[in-house]
DOLUMVO-435144 format. One line per field, with one value per atom (N, C-alpha, C): residue number from 1; residue in one letter; x negated, y negated, z negated; atom name. Coordinates in steps of 0.2 Angstrom, whole numbers, plus 5000, padded with zeros to 4 digits. Atoms other than C-alpha are relative to their C-alpha. Layout:
// DOLUMVO-435144
num NUM ...
residu A ...
c1 X ...
c2 Y ...
c3 Z ...
atome CA ...
END
This chain:
// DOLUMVO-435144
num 1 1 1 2 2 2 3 3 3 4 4 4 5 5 5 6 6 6 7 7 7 8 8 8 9 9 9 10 10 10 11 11 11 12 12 12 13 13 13 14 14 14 15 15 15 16 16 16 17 17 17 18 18 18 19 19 19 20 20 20 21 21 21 22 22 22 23 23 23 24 24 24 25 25 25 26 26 26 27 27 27 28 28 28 29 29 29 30 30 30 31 31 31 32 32 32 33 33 33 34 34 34 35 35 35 36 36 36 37 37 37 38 38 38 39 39 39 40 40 40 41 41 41 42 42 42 43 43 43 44 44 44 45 45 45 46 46 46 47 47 47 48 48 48 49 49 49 50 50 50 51 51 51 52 52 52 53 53 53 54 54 54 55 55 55 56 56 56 57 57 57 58 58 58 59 59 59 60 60 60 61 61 61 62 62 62 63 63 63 64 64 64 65 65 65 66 66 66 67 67 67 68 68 68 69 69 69 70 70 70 71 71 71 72 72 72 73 73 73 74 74 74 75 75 75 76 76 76
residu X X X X X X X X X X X X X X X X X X X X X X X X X X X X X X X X X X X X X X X X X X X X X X X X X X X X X X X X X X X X X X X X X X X X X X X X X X X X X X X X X X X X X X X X X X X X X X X X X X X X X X X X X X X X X X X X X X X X X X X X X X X X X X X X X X X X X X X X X X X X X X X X X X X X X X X X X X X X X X X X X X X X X X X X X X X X X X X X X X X X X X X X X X X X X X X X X X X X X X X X X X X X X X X X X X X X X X X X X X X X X X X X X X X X
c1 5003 5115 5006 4993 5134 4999 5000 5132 4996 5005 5115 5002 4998 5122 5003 4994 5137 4997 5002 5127 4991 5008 5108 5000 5002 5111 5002 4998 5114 4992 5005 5096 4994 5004 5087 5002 4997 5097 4999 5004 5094 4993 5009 5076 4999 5002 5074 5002 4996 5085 4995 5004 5073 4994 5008 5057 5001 5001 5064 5000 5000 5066 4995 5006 5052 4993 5006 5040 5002 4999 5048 5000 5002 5049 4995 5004 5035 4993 5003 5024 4998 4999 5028 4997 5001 5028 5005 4996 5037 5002 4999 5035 5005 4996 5052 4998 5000 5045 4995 5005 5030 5005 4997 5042 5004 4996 5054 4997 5004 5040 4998 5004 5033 5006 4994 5050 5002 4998 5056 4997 5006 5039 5002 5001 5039 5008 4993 5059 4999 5000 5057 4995 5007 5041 5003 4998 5052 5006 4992 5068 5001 5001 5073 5003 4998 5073 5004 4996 5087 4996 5002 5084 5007 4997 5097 4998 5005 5093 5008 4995 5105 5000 4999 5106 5008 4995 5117 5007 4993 5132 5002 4997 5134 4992 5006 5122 5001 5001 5114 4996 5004 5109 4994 5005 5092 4998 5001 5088 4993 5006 5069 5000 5001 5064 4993 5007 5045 5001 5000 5050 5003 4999 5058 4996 5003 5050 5006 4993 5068 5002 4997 5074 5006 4992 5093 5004 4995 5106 5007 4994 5121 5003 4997 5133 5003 4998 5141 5007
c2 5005 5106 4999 5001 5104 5007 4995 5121 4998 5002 5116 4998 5005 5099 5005 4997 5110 5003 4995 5123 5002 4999 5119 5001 4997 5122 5007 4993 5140 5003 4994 5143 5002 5000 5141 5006 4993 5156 5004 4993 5168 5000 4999 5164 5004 4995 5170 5009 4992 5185 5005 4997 5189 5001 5000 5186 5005 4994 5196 5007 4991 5212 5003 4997 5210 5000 5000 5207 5007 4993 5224 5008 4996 5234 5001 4998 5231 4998 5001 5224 5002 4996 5235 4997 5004 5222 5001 4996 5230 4996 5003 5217 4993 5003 5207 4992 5007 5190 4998 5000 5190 5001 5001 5195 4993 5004 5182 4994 5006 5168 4998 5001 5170 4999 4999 5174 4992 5008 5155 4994 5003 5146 4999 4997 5153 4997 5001 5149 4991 5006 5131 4994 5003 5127 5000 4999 5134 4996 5005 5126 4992 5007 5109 4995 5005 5094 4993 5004 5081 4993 5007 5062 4998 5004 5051 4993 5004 5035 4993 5004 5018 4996 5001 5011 4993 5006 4995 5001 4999 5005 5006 4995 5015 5008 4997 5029 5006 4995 5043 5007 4993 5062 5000 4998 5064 5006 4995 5082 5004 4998 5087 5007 4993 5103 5002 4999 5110 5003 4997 5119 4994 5007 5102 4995 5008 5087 4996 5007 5076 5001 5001 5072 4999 5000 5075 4997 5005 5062 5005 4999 5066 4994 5007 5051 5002 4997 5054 4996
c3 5005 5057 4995 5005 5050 4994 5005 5040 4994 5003 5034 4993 5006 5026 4995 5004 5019 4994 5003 5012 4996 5000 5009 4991 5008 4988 5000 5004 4991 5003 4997 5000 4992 5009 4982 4997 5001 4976 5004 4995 4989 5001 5004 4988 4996 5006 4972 5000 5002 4975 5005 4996 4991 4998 5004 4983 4996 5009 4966 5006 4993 4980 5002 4997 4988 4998 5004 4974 4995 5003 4965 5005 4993 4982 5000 4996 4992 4993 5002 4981 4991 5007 4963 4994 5008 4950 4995 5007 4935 4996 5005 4924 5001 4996 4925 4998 5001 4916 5007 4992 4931 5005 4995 4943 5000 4998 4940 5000 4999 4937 5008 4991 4956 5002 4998 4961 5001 4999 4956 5002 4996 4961 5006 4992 4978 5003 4995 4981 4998 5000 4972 5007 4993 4985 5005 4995 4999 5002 5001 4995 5005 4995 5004 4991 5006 4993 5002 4999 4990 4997 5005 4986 5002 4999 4984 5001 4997 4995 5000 5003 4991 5009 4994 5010 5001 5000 5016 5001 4997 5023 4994 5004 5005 4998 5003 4996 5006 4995 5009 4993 5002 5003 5005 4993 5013 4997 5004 5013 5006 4996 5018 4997 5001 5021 5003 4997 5021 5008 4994 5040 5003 4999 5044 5001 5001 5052 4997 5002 5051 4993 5007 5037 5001 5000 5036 4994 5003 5032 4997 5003 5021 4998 5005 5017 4994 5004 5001 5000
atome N CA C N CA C N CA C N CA C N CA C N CA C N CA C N CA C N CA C N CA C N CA C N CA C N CA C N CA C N CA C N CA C N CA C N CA C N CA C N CA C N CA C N CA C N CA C N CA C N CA C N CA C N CA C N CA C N CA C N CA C N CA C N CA C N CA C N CA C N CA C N CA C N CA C N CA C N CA C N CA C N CA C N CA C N CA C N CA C N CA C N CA C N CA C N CA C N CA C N CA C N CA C N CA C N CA C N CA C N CA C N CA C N CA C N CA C N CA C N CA C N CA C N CA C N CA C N CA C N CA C N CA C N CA C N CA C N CA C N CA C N CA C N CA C N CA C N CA C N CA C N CA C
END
C-alpha cells in the first residue's frame, strides 16, 4: 500500500499506453484521433481519484479507486 501512496499518478499513464496498444493491435483501430479518445476515457474511468480532505490533525490525500472499497489516506 506504501507504493500505491507513492506512485498512484503514474497509473493514468500506463492506462492510456495499454488501451492505445490494445485498441491498435487487437482491436485495429487505425484512426489515431478515435484511438486516442477511447484510449483516455477508458484510463480516466479506470484511474483512482484524489480529493483533498481538510481534517483536524492538518489536510489528508484521500485516494479512491473503482477496484478499491477503502479509501486511502495520504497526509500531505
Amino acid at each position: 500500500m506504501k507504493l500505491f501512496k507513492k506512485t498512484y499518478w503514474l497509473i493514468t499513464p500506463f492506462l492510456i499506453v495499454v488501451f492505445m496498444l490494445l485498441l491498435d493491435k487487437v482491436f485495429n483501430v487505425k484512426e489515431i484521433v478515435i484511438n486516442t479518445t477511447i484510449a483516455v476515457s477508458l484510463a480516466y474511468i479506470l484511474s483512482p481519484k484524489v480529493k483533498i480532505v481538510e481534517k483536524q490533525n492538518g489536510e489528508e490525500e484521500q485516494i479512491k479507486w473503482l477496484f478499491f472499497k477503502k479509501v486511502i489516506n495520504k497526509e500531505l
